[in-house]
C-alpha positions in Angstrom: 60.1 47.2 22.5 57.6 45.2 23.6 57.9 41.0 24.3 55.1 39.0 22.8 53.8 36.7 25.8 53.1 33.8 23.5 57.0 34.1 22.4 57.8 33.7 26.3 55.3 31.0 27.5 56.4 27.8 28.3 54.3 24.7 28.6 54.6 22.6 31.8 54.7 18.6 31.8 50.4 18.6 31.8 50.7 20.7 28.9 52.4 19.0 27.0 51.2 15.6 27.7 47.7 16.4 27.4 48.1 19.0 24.7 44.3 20.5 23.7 42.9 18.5 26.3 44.5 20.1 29.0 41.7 22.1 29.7 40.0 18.4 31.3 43.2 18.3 34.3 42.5 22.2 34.7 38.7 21.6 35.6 39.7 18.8 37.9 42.4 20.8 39.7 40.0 23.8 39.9 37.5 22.0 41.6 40.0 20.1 44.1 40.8 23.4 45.1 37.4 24.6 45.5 36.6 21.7 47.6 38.9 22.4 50.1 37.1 25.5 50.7 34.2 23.1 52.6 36.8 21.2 54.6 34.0 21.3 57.8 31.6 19.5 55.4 34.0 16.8 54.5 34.5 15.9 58.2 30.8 16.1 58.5 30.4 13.0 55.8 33.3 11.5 57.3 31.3 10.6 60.0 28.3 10.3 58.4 30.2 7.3 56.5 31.4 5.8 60.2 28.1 6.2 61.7 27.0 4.1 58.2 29.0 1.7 59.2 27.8 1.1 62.6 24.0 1.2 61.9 24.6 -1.6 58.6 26.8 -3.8 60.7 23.8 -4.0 63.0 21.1 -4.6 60.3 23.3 -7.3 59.0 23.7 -8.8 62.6 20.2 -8.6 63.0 19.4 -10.4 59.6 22.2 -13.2 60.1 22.0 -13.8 63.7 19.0 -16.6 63.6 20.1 -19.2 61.2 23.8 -18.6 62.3 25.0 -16.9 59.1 26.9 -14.2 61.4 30.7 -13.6 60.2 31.9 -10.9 61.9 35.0 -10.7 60.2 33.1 -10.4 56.8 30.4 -8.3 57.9 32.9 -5.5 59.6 35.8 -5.5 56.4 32.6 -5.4 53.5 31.6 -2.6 55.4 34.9 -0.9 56.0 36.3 -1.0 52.5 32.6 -0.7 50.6 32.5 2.4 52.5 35.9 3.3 51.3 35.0 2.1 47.7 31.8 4.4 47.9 33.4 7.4 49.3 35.8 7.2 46.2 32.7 7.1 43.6 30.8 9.2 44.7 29.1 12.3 43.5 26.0 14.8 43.9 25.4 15.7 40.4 21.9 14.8 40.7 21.7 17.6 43.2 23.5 19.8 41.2 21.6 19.5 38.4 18.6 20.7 40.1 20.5 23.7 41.6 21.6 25.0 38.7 18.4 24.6 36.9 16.5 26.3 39.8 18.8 29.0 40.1 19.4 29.5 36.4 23.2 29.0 36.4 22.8 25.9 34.1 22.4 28.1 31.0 25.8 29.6 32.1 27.3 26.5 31.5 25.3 25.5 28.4 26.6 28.1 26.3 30.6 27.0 26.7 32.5 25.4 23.5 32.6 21.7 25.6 30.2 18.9 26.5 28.3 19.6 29.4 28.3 16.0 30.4 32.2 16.0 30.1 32.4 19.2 32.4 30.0 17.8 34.9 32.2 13.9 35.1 35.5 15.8 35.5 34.3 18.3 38.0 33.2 15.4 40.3 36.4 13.8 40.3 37.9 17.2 41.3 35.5 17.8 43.9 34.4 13.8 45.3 37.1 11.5 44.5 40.0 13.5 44.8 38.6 16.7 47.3 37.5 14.7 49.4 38.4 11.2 49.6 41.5 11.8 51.3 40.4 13.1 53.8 38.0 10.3 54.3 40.9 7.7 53.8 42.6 9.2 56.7 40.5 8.9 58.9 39.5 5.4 57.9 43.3 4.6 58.3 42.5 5.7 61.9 40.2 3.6 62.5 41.7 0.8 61.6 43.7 -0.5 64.1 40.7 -1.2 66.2 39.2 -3.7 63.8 42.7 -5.0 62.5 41.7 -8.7 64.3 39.2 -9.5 62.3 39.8 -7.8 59.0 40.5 -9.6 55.9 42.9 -8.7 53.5 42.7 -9.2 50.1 43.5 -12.7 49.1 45.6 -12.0 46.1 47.5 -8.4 44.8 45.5 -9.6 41.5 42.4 -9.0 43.6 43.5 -5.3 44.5 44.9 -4.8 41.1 41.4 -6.0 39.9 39.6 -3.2 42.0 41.8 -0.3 41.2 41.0 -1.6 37.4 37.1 -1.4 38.4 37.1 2.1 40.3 36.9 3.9 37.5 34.3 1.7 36.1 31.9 2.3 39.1 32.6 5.7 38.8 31.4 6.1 35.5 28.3 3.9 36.4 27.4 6.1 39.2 27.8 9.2 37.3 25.9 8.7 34.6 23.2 7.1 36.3 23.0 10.0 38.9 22.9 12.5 35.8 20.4 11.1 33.8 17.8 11.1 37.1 18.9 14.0 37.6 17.8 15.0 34.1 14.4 15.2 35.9 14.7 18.6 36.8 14.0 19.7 33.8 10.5 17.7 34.6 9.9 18.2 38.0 12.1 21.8 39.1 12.0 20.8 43.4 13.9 17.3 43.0 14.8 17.2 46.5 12.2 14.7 47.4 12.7 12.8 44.4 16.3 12.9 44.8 15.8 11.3 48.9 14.2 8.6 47.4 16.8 7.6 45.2 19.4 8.2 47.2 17.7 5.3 49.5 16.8 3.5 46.3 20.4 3.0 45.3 21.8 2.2 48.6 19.7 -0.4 49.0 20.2 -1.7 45.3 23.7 -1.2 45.4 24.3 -3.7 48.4 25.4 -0.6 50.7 22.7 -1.3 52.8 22.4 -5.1 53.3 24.5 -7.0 50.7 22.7 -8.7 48.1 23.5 -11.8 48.6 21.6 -11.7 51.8 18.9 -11.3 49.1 19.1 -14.9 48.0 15.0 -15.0 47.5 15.5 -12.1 44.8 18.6 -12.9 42.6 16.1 -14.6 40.3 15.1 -11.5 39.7 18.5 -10.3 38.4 19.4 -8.5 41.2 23.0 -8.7 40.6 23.3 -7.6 37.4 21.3 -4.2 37.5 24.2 -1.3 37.1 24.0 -0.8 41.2 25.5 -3.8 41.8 28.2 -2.8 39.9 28.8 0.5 42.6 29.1 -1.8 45.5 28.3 -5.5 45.1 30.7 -6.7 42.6 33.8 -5.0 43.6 33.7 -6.2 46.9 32.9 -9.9 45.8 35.7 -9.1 43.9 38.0 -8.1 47.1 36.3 -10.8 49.6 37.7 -13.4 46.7 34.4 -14.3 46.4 34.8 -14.6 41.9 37.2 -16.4 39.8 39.5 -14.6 37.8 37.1 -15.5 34.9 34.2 -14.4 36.5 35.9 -11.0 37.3 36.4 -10.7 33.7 33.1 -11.2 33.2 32.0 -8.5 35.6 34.5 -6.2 34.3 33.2 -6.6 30.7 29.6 -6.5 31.8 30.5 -2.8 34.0 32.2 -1.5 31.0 28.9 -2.7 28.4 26.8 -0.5 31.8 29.3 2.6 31.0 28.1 2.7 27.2 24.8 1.7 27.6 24.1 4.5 30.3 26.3 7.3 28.6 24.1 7.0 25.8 20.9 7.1 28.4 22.5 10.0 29.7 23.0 12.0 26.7 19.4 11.2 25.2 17.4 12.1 28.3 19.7 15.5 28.7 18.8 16.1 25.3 15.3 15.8 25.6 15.6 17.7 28.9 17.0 20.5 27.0 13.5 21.2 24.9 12.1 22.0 28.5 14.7 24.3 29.8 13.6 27.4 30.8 16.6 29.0 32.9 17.3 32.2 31.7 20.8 32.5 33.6 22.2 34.7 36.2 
């Protein structure tokens, strides 16, 4: 007599919390594990992200220096925890986008009963904000001590409570605007250069590089509220206690109204992607 596995199965707590959608948590854990295959290229933008801080702490010096705008304690913790913020939001799928439409692979994952988009936003939260960030938060913690004298701490636990709130906000932002240009595979099939340039496009828009409010001859413009502000700028005003708690609500709302608008984006330019795709799959 033979037992009938499904008779025997037992569902563990993810299971049954999530129920159908259990499938998302088993992408994410999947590609958590597969990160930590590459745990020499995590160390490698580790210190990519230290050295980041080192040459933007000495553009800022060198743009605040003259008119005696020079804050060291500022400068070093919008640096230190941006970083941090950065590292936790970040992901390639720009990148891989155009690998998987060179190679072919992407029609591998077309043809699955899910929403492509959905796959690709889990999978970078496996694979950036959970493979690698703590790794990256370590060795932050380790660096800390030799800045701990002129560090600022958050002025309120609203104001941290406020950023974990907006993490996954960011997130979203940076995803779906790293998709959709990446959608320009599909246009262009070598994105490499293309995907240099916005890399350094977004840095600088995001206040990564030099913090917008440096920028004060621009903000006419509407620097600060173009979605890369929202990756950067914002949450750290946020942490520095730079914004009221109204005008935190006020960013928050505006970062969710970016999420919607530039799913949407997202979705429509993938579609129309889709009428050029000519991988044939491996």
């Amino acid at each position: 007599m033979t037992t009938n596995p499904a008779a025997t199965f037992t569902p563990n707590l993810m299971q049954k919390l999530l129920g159908r959608n259990y499938k998302w948590w088993y992408f994410i854990i999947y590609n958590l594990k597969s990160q930590r295959a590459y745990f020499g290229d995590t160390i490698m933008w580790t210190l990519y992200g230290i050295f980041s801080i080192l040459g933007s702490f000495f553009i800022w010096w060198l743009t605040t220096k003259s008119n005696g705008d020079f804050n060291t304690s500022e400068i070093l913790t919008y640096l230190f925890i941006g970083n941090l913020i950065s590292s936790l939001i970040t992901n390639w799928v720009q990148l891989d986008l155009g690998w998987m439409n060179r190679g072919g692979s992407i029609s591998n994952l077309l043809i699955l009963p899910t929403s492509f988009i959905k796959y690709m936003y889990v999978k970078f939260i496996g694979r950036s904000m959970l493979g690698n960030y703590p790794i990256q938060l370590f060795a932050y913690l380790l660096l800390s001590p030799l800045i701990k004298d002129y560090f600022i701490f958050p002025s309120s636990v609203a104001n941290v409570f406020s950023i974990l709130l907006f993490v996954p906000v960011a997130y979203s932002i940076n995803f779906f605007l790293n998709f959709s240009f990446g959608c320009l595979t599909f246009w262009i099939t070598e994105t490499d250069g293309a995907n240099n340039f916005y890399g350094y496009f977004s840095t600088f828009l995001s206040g990564a590089l030099i913090p917008l409010f440096l920028l004060f001859p621009f903000t006419g413009l509407g620097i600060t509220f173009q979605p890369f502000a929202w990756l950067l700028h914002h949450p750290m005003q946020i942490y520095l206690g730079k914004y009221s708690p109204l005008e935190t609500l006020y960013v928050f709302l505006g970062g969710i109204a970016w999420c919607v608008v530039l799913y949407f984006l997202a979705k429509w330019v993938f579609r129309m992607g889709l009428k050029r795709n000519e991988s044939v799959g491996l």
